[in-house]
C-alpha positions in Angstrom: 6.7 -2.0 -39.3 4.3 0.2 -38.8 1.4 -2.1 -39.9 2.9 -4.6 -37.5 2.3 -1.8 -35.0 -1.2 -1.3 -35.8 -1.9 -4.4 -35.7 -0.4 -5.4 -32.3 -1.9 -2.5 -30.9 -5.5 -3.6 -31.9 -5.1 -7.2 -31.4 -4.0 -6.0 -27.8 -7.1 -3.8 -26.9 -9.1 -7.0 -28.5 -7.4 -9.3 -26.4 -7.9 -7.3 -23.5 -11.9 -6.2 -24.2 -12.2 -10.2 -24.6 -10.5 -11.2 -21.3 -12.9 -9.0 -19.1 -15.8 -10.7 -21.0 -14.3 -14.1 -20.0 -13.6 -13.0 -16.4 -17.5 -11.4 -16.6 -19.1 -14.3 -17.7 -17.5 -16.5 -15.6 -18.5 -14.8 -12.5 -22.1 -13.6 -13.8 -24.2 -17.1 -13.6 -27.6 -16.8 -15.8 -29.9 -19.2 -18.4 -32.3 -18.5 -20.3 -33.9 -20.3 -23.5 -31.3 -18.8 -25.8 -28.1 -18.9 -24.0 -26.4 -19.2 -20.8 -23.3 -18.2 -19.3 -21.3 -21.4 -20.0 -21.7 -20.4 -23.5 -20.6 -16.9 -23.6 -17.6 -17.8 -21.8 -16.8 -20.7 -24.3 -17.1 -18.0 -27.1 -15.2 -15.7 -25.2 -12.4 -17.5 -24.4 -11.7 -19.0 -27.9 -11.8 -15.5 -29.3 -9.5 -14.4 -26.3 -7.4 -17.4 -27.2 -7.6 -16.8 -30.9 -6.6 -13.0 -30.3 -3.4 -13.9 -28.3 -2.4 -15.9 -31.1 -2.5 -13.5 -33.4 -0.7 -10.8 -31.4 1.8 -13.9 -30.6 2.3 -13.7 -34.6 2.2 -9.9 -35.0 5.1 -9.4 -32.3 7.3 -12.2 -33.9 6.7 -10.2 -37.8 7.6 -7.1 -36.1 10.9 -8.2 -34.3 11.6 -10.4 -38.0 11.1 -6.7 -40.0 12.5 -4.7 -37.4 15.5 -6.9 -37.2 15.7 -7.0 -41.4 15.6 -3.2 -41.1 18.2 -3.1 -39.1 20.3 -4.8 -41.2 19.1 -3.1 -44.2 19.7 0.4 -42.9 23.3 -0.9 -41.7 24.2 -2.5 -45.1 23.3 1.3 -47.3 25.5 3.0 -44.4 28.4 0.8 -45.4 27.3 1.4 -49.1 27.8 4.9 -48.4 30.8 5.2 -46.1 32.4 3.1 -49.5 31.4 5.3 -52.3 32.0 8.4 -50.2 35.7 7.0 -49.4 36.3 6.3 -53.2 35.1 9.9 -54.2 37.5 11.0 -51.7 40.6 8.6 -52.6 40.2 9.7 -56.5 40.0 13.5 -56.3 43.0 13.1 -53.6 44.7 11.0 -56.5 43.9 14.4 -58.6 44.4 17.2 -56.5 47.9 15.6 -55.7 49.1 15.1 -59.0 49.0 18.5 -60.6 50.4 17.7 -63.6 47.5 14.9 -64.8 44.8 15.5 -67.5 41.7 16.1 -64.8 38.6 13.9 -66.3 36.1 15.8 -65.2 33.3 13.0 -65.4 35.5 10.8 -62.4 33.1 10.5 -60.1 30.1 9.6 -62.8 30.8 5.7 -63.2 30.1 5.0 -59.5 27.4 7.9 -59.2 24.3 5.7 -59.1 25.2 3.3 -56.7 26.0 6.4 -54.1 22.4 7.5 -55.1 20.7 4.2 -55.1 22.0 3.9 -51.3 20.7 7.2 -50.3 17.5 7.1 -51.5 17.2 3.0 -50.0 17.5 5.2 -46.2 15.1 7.6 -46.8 12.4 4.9 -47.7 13.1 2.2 -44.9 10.5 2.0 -42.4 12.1 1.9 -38.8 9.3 2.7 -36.4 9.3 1.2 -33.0 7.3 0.1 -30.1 10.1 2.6 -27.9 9.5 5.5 -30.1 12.1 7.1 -27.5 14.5 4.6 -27.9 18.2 5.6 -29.0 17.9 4.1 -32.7 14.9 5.4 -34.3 15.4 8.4 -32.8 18.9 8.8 -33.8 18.0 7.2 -37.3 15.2 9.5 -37.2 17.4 12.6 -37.3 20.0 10.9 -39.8 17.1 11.0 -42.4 16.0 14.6 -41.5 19.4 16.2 -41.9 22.1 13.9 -43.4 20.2 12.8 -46.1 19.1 16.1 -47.9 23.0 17.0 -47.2 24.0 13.8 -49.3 21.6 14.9 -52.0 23.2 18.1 -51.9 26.6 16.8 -52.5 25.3 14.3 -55.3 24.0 17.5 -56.8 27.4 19.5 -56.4 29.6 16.7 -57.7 28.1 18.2 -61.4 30.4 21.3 -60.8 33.5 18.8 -61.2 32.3 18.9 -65.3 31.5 22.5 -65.5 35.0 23.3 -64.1 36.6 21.7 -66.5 34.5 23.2 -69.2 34.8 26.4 -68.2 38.6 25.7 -67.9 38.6 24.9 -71.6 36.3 28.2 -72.7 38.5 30.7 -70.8 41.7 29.0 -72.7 39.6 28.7 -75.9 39.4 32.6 -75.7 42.6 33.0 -75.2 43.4 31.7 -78.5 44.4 28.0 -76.5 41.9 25.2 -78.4 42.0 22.0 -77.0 43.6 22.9 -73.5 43.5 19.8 -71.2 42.4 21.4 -67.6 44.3 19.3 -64.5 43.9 20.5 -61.0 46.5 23.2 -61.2 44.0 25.5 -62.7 42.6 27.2 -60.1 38.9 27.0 -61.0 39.0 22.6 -61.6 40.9 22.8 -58.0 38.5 24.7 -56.0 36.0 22.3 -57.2 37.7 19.0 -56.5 38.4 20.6 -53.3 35.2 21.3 -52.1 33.6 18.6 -53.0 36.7 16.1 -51.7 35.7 18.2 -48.3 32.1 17.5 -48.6 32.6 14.0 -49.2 34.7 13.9 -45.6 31.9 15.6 -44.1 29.2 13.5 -45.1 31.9 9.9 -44.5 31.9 11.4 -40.9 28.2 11.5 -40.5 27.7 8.0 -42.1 30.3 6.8 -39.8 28.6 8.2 -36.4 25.3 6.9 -37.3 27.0 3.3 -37.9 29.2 3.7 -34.8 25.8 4.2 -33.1 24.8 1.0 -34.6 27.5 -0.6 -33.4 27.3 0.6 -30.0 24.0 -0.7 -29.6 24.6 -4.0 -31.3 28.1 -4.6 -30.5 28.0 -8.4 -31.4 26.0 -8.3 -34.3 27.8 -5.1 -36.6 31.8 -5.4 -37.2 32.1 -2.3 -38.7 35.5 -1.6 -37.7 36.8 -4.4 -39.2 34.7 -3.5 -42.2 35.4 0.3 -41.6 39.6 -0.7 -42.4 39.1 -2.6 -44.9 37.3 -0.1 -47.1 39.9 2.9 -46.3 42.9 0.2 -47.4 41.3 1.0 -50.9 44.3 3.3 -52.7 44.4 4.6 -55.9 47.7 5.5 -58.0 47.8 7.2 -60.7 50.8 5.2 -62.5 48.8 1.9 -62.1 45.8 3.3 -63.8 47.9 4.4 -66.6 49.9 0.9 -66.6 46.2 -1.1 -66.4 44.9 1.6 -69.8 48.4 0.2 -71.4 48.0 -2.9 -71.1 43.8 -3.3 -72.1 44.7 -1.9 -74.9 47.9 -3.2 -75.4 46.6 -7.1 -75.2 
């Protein structure tokens, strides 16, 4: 988008520079053995003509990207209002049943896809002819402070895996080998804690920006309708075990 700027904005001082040469040369009469008024206006007004039909094309790509931009940013929002929910639904499963071996590699499997959303923000070019406008400036300061908090808590998830292995070497030492940590030791439930916490704090950021969106666009986004649907997703621990069962069962 911002080429698209660029471009619009040069193709509009052309335009402009070529118009006052048409509207000079039309009232500015002279001939001489080389060329004439007539002429010059000809010339200028099929460069003035050419020039609008460029910009014509420049303003059309930069409502299609800032349009596909829109929908882009919107999409990775969902994308991470999901993961973020499923992180939170899975150490909820956890820190509620006390009594469960505690992986502590749970939140690895769908780890990429919450960084692959992330990082897709950070890179999408949203600039705007209304640099004041509500969206890029509220986009604007999504990127600046929500996104390095994200990376934060993708970092901090880690800590789910070293409180479980620390778990194991304090019960190791006490003469315990092969302990099986689950969130009733204190040290695995302070983690899943804090990071459950961090996940609702970064699911209510995501879900301002996109009510943002949605105020904005109120017929195009249908988040919450979308917004339900992804916090219907439950997880129980019994049907995890009873799925394990039977894959290995059959």
């Amino acid at each position: 988008m911002k080429e698209n700027l660029k471009f619009i904005k040069f193709f509009s001082i052309t335009s402009v520079i070529a118009f006052v040469c048409c509207y000079i040369t039309n009232l500015v009469t002279f001939n001489s053995a080389w060329v004439n008024s007539s002429f010059l206006f000809s010339i200028f007004s099929g460069v003035f003509a050419s020039f609008i039909v460029v910009l014509i094309t420049e303003f059309k790509k930069y409502f299609d990207s800032k349009h596909m931009a829109e929908n882009y940013m919107y999409a990775n929002c969902v994308g991470l209002y999901t993961e973020l929910t499923v992180q939170i639904k899975q150490l909820d499963m956890y820190i509620k049943n006390k009594t469960e071996l505690f992986p502590g590699a749970i939140l690895e499997q769908r780890m990429p896809a919450l960084v692959s959303y992330n990082n897709a923000l950070r890179f999408i070019d949203y600039t705007t002819i209304k640099k004041k406008a509500t969206l890029p400036l509220r986009f604007s300061v999504f990127i600046q402070q929500e996104i390095p908090n994200i990376d934060r808590h993708i970092g901090n998830c880690s800590n789910l895996q070293i409180a479980v292995a620390q778990t194991q070497i304090y019960y190791l030492k006490q003469g315990v080998a092969g302990y099986n940590p689950t969130t009733a030791d204190p040290l695995v439930n302070t983690a899943a804690q804090k990071i459950k916490a961090s996940a609702e704090a970064r699911r209510i950021a995501v879900d301002g920006f996109l009510q943002t969106m949605v105020s904005l666009y109120p017929n195009r986004f249908n988040w919450d309708k979308e917004k339900d649907a992804i916090n219907q997703v439950s997880f129980d621990i019994q049907e995890i075990h009873q799925n394990r069962k039977e894959f290995f069962e059959n």
